[in-house]
N, CA, C and O atoms as a Tinker XYZ file with bonds, in Angstrom:
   240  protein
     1  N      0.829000   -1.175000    0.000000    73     2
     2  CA     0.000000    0.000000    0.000000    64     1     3
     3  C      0.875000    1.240000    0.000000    63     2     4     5
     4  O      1.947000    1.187000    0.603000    81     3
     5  N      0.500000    2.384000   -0.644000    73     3     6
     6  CA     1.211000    3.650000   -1.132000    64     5     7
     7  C      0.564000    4.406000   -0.331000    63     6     8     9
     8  O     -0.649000    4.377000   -0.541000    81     7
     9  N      1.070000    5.437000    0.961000    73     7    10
    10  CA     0.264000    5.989000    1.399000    64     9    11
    11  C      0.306000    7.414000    0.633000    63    10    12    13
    12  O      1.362000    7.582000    0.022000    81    11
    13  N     -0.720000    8.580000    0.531000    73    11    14
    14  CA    -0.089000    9.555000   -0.028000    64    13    15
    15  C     -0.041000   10.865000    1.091000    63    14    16    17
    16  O     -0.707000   10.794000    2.125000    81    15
    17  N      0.703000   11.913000    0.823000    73    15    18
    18  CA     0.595000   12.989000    2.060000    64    17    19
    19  C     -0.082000   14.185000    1.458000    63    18    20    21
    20  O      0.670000   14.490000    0.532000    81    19
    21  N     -1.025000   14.983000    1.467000    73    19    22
    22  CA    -1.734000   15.766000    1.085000    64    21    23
    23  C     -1.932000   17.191000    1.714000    63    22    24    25
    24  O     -2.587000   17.200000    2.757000    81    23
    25  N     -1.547000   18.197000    1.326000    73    23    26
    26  CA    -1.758000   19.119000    2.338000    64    25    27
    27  C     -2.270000   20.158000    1.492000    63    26    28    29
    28  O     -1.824000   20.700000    0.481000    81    27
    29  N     -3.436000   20.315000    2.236000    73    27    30
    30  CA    -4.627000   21.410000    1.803000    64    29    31
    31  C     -4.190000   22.604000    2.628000    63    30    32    33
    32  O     -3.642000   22.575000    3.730000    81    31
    33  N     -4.492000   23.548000    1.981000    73    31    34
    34  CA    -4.452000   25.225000    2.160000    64    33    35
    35  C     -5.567000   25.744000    2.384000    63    34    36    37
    36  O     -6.237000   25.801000    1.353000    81    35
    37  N     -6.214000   26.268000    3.527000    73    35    38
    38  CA    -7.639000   26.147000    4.294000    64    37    39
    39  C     -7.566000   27.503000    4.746000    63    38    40    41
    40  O     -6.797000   27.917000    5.613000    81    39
    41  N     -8.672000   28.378000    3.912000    73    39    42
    42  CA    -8.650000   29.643000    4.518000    64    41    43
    43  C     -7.667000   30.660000    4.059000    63    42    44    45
    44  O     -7.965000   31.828000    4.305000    81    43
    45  N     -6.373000   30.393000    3.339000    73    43    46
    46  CA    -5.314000   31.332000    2.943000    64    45    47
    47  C     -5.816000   32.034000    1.701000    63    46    48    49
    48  O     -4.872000   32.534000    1.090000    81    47
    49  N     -7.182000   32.274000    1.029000    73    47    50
    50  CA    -7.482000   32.412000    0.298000    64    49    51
    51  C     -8.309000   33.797000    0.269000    63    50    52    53
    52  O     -8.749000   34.487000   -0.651000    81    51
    53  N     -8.335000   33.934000    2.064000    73    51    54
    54  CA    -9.356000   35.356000    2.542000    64    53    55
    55  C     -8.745000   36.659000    2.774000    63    54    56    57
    56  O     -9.283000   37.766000    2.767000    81    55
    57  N     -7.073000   36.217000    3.058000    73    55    58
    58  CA    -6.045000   36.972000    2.445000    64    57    59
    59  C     -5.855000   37.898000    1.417000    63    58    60    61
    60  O     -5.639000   39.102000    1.557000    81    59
    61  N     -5.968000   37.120000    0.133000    73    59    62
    62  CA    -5.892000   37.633000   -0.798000    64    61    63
    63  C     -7.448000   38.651000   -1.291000    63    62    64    65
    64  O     -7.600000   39.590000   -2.072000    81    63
    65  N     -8.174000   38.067000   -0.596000    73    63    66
    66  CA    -9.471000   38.831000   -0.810000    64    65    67
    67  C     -8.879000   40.060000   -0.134000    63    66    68    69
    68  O     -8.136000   40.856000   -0.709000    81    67
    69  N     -9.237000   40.142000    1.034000    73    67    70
    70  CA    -8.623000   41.280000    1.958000    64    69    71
    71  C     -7.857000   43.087000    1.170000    63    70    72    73
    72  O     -8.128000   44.282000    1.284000    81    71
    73  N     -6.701000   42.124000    0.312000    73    71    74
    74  CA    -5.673000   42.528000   -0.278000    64    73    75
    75  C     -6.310000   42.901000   -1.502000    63    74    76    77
    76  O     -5.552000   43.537000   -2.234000    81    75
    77  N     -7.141000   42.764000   -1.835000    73    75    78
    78  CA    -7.695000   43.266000   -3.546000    64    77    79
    79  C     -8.199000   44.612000   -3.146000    63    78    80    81
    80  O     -7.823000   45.680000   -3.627000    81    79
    81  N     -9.539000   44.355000   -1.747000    73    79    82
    82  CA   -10.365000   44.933000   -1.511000    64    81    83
    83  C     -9.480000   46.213000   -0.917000    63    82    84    85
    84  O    -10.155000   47.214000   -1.158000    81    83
    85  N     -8.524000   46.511000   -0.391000    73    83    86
    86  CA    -7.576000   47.364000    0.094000    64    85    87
    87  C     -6.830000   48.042000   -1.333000    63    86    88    89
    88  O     -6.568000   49.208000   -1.630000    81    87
    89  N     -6.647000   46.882000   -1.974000    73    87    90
    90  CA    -5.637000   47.669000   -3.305000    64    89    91
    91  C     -6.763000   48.610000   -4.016000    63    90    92    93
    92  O     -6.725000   49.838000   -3.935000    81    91
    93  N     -7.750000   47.904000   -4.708000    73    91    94
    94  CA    -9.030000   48.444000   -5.077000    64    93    95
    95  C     -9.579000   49.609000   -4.400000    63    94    96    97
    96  O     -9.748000   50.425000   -5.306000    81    95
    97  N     -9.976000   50.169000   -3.220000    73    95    98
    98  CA    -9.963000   51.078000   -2.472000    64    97    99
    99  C     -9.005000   52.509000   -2.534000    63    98   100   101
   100  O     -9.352000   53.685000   -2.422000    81    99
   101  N     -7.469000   51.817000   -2.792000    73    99   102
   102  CA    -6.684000   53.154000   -2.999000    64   101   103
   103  C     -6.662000   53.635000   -4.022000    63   102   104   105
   104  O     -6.507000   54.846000   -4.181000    81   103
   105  N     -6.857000   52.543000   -5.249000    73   103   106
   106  CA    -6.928000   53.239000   -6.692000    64   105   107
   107  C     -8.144000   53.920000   -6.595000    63   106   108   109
   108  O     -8.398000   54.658000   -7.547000    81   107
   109  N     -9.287000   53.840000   -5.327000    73   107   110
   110  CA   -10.474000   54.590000   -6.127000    64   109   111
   111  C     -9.881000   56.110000   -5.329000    63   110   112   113
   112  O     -9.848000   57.273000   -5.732000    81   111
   113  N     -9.521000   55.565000   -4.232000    73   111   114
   114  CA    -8.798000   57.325000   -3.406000    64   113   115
   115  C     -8.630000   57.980000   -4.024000    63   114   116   117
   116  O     -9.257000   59.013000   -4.260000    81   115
   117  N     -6.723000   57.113000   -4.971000    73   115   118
   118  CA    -6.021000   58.180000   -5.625000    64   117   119
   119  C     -6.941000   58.765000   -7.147000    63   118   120   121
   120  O     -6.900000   59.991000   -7.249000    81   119
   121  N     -7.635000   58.130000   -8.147000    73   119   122
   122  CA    -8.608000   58.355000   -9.068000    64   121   123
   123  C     -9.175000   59.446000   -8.584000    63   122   124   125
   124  O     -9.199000   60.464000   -9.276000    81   123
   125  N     -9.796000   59.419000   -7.163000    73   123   126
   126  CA   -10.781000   60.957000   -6.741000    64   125   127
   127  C     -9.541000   62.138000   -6.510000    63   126   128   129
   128  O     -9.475000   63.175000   -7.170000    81   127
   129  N     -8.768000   61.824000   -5.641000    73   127   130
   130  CA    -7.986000   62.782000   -5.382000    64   129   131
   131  C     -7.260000   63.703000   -7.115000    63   130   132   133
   132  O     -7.175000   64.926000   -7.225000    81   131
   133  N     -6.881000   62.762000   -8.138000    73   131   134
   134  CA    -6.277000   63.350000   -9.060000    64   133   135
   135  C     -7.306000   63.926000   -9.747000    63   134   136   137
   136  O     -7.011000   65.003000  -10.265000    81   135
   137  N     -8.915000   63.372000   -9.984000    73   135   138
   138  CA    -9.717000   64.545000  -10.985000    64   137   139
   139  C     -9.925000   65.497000   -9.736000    63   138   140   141
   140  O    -10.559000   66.511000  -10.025000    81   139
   141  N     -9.596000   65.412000   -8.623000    73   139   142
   142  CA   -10.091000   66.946000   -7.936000    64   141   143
   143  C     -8.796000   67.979000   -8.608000    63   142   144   145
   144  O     -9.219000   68.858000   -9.358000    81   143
   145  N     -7.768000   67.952000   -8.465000    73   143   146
   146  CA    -6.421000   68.219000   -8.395000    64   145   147
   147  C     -6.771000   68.431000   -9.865000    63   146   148   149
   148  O     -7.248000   69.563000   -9.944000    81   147
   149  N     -6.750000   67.899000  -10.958000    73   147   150
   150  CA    -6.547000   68.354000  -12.740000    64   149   151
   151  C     -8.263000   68.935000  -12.558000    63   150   152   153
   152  O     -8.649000   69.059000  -13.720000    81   151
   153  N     -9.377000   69.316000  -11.643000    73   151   154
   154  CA   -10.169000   69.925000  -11.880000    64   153   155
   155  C     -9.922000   71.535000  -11.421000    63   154   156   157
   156  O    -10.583000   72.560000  -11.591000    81   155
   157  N     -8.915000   71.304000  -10.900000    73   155   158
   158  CA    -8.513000   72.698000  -10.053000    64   157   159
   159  C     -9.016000   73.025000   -8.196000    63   158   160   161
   160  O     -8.702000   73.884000   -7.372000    81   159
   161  N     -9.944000   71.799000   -8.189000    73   159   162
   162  CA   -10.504000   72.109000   -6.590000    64   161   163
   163  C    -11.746000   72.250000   -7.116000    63   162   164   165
   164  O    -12.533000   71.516000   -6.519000    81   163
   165  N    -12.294000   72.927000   -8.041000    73   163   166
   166  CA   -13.576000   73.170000   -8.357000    64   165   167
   167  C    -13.902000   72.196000   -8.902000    63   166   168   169
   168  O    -13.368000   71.739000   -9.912000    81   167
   169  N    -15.280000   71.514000   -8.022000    73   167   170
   170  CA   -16.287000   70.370000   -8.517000    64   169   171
   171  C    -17.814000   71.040000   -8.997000    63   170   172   173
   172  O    -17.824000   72.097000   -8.367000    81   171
   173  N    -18.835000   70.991000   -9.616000    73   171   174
   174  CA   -19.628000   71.394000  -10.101000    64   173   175
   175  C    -20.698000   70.740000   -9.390000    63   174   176   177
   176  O    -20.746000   69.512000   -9.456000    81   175
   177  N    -21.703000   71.465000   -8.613000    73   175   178
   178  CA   -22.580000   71.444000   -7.921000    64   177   179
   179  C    -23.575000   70.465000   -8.758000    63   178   180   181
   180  O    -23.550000   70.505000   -9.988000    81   179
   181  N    -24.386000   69.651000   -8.119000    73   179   182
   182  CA   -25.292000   69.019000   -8.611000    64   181   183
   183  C    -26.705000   69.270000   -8.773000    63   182   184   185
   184  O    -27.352000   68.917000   -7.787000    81   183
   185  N    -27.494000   69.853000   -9.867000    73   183   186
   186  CA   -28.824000   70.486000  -10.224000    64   185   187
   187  C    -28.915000   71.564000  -10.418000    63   186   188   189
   188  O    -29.993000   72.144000  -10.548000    81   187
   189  N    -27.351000   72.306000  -10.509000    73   187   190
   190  CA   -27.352000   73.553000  -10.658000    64   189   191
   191  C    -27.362000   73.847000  -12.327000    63   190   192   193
   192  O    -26.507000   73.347000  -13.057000    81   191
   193  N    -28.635000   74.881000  -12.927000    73   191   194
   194  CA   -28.586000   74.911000  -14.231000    64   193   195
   195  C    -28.052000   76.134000  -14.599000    63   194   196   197
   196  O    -28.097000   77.133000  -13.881000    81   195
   197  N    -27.397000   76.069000  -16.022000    73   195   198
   198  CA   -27.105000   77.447000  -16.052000    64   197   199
   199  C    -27.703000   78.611000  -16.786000    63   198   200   201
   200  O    -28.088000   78.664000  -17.954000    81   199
   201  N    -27.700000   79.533000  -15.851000    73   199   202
   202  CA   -28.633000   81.088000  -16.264000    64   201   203
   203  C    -28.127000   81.337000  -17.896000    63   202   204   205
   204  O    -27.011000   81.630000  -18.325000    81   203
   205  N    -29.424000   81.094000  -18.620000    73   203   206
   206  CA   -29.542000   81.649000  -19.992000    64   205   207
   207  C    -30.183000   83.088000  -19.897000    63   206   208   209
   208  O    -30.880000   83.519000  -18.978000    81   207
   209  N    -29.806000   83.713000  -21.014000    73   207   210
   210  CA   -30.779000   84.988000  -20.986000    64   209   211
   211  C    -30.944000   85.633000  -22.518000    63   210   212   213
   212  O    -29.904000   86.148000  -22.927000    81   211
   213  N    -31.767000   85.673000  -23.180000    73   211   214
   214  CA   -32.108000   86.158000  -24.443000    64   213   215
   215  C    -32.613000   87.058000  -24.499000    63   214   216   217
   216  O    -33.765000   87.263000  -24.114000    81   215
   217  N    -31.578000   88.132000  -25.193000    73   215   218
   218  CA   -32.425000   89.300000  -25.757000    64   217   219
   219  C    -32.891000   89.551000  -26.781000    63   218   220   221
   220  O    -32.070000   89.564000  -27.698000    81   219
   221  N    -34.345000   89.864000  -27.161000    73   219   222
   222  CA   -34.706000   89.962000  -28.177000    64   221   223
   223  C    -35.181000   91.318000  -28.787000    63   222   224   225
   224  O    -35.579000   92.200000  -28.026000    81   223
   225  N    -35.143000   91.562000  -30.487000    73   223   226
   226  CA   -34.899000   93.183000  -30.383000    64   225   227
   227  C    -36.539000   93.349000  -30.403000    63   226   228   229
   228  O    -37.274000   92.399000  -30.675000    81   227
   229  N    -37.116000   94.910000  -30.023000    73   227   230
   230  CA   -38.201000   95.019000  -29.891000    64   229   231
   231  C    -39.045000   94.887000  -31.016000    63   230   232   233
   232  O    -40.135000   94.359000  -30.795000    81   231
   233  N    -38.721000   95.349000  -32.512000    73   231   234
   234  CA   -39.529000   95.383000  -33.784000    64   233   235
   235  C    -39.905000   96.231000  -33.973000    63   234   236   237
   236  O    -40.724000   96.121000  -34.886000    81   235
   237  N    -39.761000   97.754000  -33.425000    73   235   238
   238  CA   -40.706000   98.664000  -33.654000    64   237   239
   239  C    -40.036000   99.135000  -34.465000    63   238   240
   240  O    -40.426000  100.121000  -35.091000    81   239
């Protein structure tokens, strides 16, 4: 009889989860931090429309 020796890796796998979810996280940081920075600081308010105004000539 051949015995065999087997060794399973149990759990080392939540690690690497861990480690995505952390790497993934800083790329979204640094991504926000650089369009603030190449936006100048200025972000554009949300629902804000912008003031049109037409003048039209009278016809007389």
């Amino acid at each position: 009889m051949s015995s065999h020796d087997e060794t399973k890796s149990v759990g080392k796998s939540g690690g690497n989860v861990g480690l995505g979810v952390l790497v993934g996280a800083l790329i979204v940081i640094v991504a926000g931090l650089a369009a603030y920075i190449f936006t100048g600081g200025d972000i554009p308010a949300v629902g804000d429309e912008p003031e049109i105004q037409i003048d039209l000539p009278d016809g007389n």
